[in-house]
C-alpha positions in Angstrom: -21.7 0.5 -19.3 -20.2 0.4 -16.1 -16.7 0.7 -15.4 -14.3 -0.4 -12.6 -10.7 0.7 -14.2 -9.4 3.9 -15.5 -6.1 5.4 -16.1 -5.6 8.9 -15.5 -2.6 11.6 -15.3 -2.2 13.7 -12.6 0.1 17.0 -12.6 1.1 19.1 -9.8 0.5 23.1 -10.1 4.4 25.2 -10.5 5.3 27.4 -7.8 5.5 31.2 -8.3 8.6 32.8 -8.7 10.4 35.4 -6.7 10.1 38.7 -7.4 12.5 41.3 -8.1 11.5 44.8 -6.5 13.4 47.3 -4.5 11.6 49.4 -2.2 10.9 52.5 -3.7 9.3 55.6 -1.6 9.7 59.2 -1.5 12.6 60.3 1.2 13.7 56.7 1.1 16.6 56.5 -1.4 17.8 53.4 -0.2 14.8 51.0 1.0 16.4 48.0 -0.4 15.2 44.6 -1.7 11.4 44.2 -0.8 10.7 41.2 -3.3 8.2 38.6 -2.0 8.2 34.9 -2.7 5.9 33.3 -5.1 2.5 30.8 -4.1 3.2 27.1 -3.7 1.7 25.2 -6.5 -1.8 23.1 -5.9 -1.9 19.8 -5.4 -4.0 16.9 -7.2 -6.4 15.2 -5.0 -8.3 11.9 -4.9 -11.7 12.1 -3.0 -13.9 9.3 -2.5 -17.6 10.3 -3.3 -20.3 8.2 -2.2 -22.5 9.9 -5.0 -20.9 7.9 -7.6 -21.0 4.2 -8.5 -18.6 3.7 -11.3 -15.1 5.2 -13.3 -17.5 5.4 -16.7 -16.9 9.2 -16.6 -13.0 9.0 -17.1 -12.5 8.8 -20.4 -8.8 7.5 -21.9 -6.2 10.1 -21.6 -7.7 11.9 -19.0 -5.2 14.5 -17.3 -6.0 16.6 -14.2 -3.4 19.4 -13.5 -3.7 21.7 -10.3 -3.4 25.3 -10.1 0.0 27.4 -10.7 1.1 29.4 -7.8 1.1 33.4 -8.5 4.1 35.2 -8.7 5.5 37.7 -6.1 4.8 41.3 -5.9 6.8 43.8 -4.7 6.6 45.3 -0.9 7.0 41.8 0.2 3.9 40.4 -0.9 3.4 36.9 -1.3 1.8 35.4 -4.4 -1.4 33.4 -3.9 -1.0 29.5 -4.1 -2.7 27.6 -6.8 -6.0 25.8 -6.7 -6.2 22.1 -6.0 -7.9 20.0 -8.7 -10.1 17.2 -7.0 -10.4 14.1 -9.0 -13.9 12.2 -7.4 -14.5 8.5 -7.5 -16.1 6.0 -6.2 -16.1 4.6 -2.9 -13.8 1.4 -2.6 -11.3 3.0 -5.7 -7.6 1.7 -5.5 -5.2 4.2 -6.6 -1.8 1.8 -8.0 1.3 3.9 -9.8 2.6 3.2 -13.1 4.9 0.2 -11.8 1.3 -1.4 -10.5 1.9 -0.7 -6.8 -1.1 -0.1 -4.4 -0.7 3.5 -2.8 -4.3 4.3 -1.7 -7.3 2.5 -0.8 -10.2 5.1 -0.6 -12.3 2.8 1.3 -14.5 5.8 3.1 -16.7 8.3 1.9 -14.9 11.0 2.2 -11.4 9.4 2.3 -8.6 11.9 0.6 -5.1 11.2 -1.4 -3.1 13.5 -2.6 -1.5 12.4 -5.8 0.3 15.2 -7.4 1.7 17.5 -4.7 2.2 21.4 -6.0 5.5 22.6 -6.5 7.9 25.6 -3.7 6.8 28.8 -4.9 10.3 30.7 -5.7 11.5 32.7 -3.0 12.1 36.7 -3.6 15.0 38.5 -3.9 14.8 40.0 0.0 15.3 36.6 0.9 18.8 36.3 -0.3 20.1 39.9 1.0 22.7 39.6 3.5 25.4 42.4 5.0 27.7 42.1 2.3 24.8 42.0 -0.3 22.0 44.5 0.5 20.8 44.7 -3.3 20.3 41.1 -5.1 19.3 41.4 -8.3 17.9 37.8 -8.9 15.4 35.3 -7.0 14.3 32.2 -6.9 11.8 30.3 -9.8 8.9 28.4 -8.6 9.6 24.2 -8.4 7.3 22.4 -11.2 4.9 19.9 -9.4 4.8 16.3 -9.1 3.6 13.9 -12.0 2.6 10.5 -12.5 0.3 8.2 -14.6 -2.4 6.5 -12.0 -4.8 3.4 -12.4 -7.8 3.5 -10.9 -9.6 -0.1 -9.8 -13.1 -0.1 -8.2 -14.1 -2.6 -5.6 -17.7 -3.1 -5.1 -19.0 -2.3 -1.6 -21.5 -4.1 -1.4 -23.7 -5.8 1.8 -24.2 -9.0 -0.2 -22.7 -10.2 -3.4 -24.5 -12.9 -5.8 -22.0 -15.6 -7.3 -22.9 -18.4 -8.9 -22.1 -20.3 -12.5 -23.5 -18.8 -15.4 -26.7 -18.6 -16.4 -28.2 -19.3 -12.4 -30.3 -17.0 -12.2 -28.8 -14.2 -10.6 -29.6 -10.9 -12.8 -33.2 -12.5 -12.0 -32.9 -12.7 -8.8 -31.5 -9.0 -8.0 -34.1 -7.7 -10.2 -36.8 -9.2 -7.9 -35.6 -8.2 -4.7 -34.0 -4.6 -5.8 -34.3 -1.7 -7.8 -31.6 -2.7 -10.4 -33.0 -3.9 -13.4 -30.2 -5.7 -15.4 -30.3 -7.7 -18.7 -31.9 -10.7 -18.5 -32.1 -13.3 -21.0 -31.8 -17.4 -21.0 -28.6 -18.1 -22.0 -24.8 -17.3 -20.4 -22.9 -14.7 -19.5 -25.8 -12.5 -19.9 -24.3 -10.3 -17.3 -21.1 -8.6 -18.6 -20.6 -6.4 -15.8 -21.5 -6.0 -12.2 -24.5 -4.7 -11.2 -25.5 -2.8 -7.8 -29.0 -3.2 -6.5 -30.6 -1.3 -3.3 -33.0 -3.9 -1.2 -35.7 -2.0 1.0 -37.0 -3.2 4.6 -40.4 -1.7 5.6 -38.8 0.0 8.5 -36.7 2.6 6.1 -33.2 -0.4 6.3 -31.8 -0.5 3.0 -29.1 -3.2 1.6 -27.1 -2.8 -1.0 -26.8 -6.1 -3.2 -23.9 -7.0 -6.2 -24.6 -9.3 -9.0 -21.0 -10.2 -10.5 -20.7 -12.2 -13.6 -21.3 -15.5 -13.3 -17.7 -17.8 -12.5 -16.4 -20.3 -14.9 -13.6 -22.8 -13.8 -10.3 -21.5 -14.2 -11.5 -17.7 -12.8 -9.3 -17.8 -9.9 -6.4 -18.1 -12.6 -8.1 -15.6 -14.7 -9.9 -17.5 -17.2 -13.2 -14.9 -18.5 -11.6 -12.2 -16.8 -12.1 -13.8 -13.7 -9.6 -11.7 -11.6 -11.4 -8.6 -12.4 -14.8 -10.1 -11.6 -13.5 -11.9 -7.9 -12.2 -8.7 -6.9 -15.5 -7.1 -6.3 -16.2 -10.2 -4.2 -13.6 -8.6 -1.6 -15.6 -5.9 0.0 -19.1 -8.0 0.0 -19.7 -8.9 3.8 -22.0 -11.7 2.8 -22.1 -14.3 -0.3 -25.0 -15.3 -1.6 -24.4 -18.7 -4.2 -27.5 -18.9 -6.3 -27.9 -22.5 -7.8 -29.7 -23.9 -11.1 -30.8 -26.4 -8.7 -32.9 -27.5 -12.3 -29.9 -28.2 -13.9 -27.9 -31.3 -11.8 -26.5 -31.7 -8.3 -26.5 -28.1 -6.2 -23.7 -29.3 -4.2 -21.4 -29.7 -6.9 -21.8 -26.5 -8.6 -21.9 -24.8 -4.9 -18.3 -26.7 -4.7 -17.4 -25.9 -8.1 -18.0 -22.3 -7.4 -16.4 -22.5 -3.8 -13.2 -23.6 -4.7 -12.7 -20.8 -7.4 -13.1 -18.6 -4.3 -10.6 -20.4 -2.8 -8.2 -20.2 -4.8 -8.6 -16.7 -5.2 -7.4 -16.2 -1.8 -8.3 -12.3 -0.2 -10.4 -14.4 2.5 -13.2 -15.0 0.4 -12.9 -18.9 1.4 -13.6 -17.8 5.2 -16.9 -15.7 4.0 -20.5 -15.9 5.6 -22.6 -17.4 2.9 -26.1 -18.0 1.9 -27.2 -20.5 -0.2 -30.3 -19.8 -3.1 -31.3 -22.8 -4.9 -33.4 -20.8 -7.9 -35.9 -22.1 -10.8 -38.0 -24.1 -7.9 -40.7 -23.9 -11.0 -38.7 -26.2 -13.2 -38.7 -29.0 -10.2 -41.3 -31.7 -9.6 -40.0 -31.7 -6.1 -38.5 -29.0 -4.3 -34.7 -29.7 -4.7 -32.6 -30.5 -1.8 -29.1 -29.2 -0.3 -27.4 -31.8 1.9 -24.1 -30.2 2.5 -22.3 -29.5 5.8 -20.6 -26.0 6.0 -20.3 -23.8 8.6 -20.2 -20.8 6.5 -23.8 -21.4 5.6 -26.1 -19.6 7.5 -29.4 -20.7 5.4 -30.3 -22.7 2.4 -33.3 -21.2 0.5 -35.5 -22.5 -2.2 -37.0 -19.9 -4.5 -38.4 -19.0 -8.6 -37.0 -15.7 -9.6 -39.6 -16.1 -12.3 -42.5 -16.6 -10.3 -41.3 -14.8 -7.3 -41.9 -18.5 -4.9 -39.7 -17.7 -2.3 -38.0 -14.8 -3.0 -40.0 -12.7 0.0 -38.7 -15.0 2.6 -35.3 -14.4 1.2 -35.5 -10.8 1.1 -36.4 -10.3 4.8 -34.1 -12.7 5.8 -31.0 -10.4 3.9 -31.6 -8.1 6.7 -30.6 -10.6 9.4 -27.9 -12.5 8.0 -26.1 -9.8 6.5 -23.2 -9.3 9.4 -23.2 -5.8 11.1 -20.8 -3.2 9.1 -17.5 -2.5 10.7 -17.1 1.1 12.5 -16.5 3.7 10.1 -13.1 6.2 10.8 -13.7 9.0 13.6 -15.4 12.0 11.4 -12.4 14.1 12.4 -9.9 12.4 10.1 -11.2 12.7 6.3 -8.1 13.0 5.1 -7.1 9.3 6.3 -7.3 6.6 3.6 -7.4 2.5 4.6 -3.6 2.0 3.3 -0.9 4.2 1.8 2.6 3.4 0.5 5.2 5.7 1.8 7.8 7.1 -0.6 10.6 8.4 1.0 11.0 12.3 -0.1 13.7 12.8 -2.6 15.9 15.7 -1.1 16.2 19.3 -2.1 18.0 19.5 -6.1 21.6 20.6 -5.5 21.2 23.5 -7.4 18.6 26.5 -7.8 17.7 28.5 -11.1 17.4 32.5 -10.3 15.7 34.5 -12.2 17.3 37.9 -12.8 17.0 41.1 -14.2 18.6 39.7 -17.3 17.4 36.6 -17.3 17.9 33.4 -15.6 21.6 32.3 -13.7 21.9 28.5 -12.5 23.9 28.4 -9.1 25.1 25.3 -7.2 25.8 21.4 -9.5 23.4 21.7 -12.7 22.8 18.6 -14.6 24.6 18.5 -17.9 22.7 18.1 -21.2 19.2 17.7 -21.9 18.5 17.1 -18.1 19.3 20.2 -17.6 17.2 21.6 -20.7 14.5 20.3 -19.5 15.1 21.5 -15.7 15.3 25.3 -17.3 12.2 24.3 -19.5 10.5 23.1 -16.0 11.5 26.6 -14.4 9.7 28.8 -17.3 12.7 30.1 -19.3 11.5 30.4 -22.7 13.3 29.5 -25.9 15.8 32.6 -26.6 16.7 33.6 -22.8 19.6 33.9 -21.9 21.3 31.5 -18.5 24.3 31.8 -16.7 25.7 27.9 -15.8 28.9 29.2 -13.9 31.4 31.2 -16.1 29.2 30.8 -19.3 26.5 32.3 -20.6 23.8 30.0 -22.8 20.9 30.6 -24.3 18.0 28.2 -24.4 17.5 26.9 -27.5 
């Protein structure tokens, strides 16, 4: 079943902490603090993979957490920073936050977000020595990483899309010119999901073709889930209205169908369209299409159940489709079609240390459970013991 929404939770890897070494060597008594600073935590990344066409493999409850940074070693080494977890979806995914605001469109192969950024690894305790402290007996924890609860929503890309009412023919219609074979049966709403097909030109061309549920009145206002079925209309660089033209006047239902577009704003309303008047076998005379729009490039007569017609359409995709828009330099992967800027919160006014003893909080600490939870964030364990100013706690 295909699947354009998914919601997903994203975690950022913890930073290292500190360490706590002296330099010890024979004929050097007094080497001093040689601590070094813990890896930065891995991030969470979005990456938009052409190989896939739907969100069908994240299942509910999904979480994705990056790498933890390593700890410091003694004689100043630096731990390693943790691995990045890569979270792949398809091309034309929106990533919105949990208050439903858009803050990346991965509209390129390729395109890159990061989601979850890792968290400072800790710094070690040569870092805080100073003239009138050459031995520090503490350093710093590694920062916990960002977290957040993402939606994902998929937007067709797609050369053409095929919107009609229901039961038009469409699913026919695709299956005749593509390789997609969806359900086809006569009655509505046969079609419960989109479907992509791939249309092949002798000389190696391919198009890729969309067949979205078919449009009641009302969609533009969400009626049948019609908001979730427009928005894969966005992306589609031609419309292609396929007509019962067996079943009453083509131009109304092409107007019917036109003004649900619309009203649905996102410039569908300005589209390049085709127009397909299907089940020509049904018809004494070949039906007729007397309409004035310059949106329409060509008006087609055709049987997706014979196949009358439909070659003429095919090769003619090819030529009405409009040319596709310049793709990003190759050089910039990492930039996605829009991002929301957060503004980065600054640097906590206090620092937990770990030390020999265990952990000592310096600077304002939050009171209560906020704090709790800040010590539970650091690593300190039930039972350790924390210094908050003049008192000495221990974790419950």
């Amino acid at each position: 079943m295909f699947h354009d929404r998914a919601r997903i939770q994203v975690q950022g890897g913890r930073g290292g902490d500190g360490a706590i070494a002296f330099r010890r060597e024979k004929y050097v008594p007094k080497g001093g603090p040689d601590g070094g600073d813990g890896g930065h935590g891995g991030d969470v990344v979005v990456l938009a993979d052409a190989r896939l066409r739907d969100l069908s493999g994240f299942r509910p409850g999904l979480r994705f957490r990056a790498g933890r940074g390593e700890h410091g070693r003694g004689r100043q080494q630096r731990g390693a920073d943790g691995d990045d977890s890569e979270v792949r979806v398809p091309v034309g995914t929106q990533v919105f936050d949990a208050d439903g605001r858009l803050i990346a469109d991965l509209a390129h192969p390729g395109a890159r977000f990061v989601a979850a950024r890792g968290g400072e690894g800790g710094r070690g305790n040569r870092r805080f020595a100073t003239p009138t402290r050459r031995a520090p007996r503490f350093a710093e924890t590694g920062l916990p990483g960002e977290e957040a609860e993402l939606e994902l929503r998929l937007k067709l890309l797609a050369d053409a899309a095929l919107v009609g009412l229901p039961n038009a023919g469409k699913s026919s219609l695709l299956t005749r010119i593509s390789n997609a074979r969806p359900k086809v049966a006569d009655y509505p709403f046969t079609t419960l999901a989109p479907v992509l097909g791939t249309v092949d030109a002798p000389d190696g061309r391919q198009l890729t073709v969309a067949d979205v549920p078919g449009l009641i009145e009302g969609a533009s206002a969400g009626v049948g889930l019609g908001h979730e079925f427009l928005a894969h209309l966005e992306r589609a660089r031609l419309l292609v209205h396929v007509i019962d033209a067996a079943s009453g006047d083509p131009v109304q239902h092409f107007l019917a169908v036109d003004a649900e577009l619309g009203a649905y704003g996102a410039g569908l309303d300005e589209r390049l369209q085709v127009v397909v008047l299907n089940k020509l076998d049904l018809l004494a005379e070949p039906p007729r299409f007397e309409h004035d729009d310059a949106r329409i490039l060509r008006v087609f007569a055709v049987s997706a159940a014979t196949g009358a017609g439909v070659e003429e359409f095919r090769r003619a995709l090819f030529a009405l489709v409009p040319a596709e828009e310049p793709a990003p330099a190759p050089d910039e992967p990492e930039l996605v079609d829009f991002l929301v800027y957060r503004p980065t919160p600054p640097r906590r006014p206090y620092r937990i240390l770990r030390t020999e003893r265990g952990y000592r909080v310096v600077g304002t600490p939050p009171a209560g459970e906020r704090l709790e939870a800040a010590l539970r964030a650091a690593g300190v364990r039930r039972g350790a013991e924390v210094e908050v100013g003049d008192e000495l706690l221990t974790l419950e």
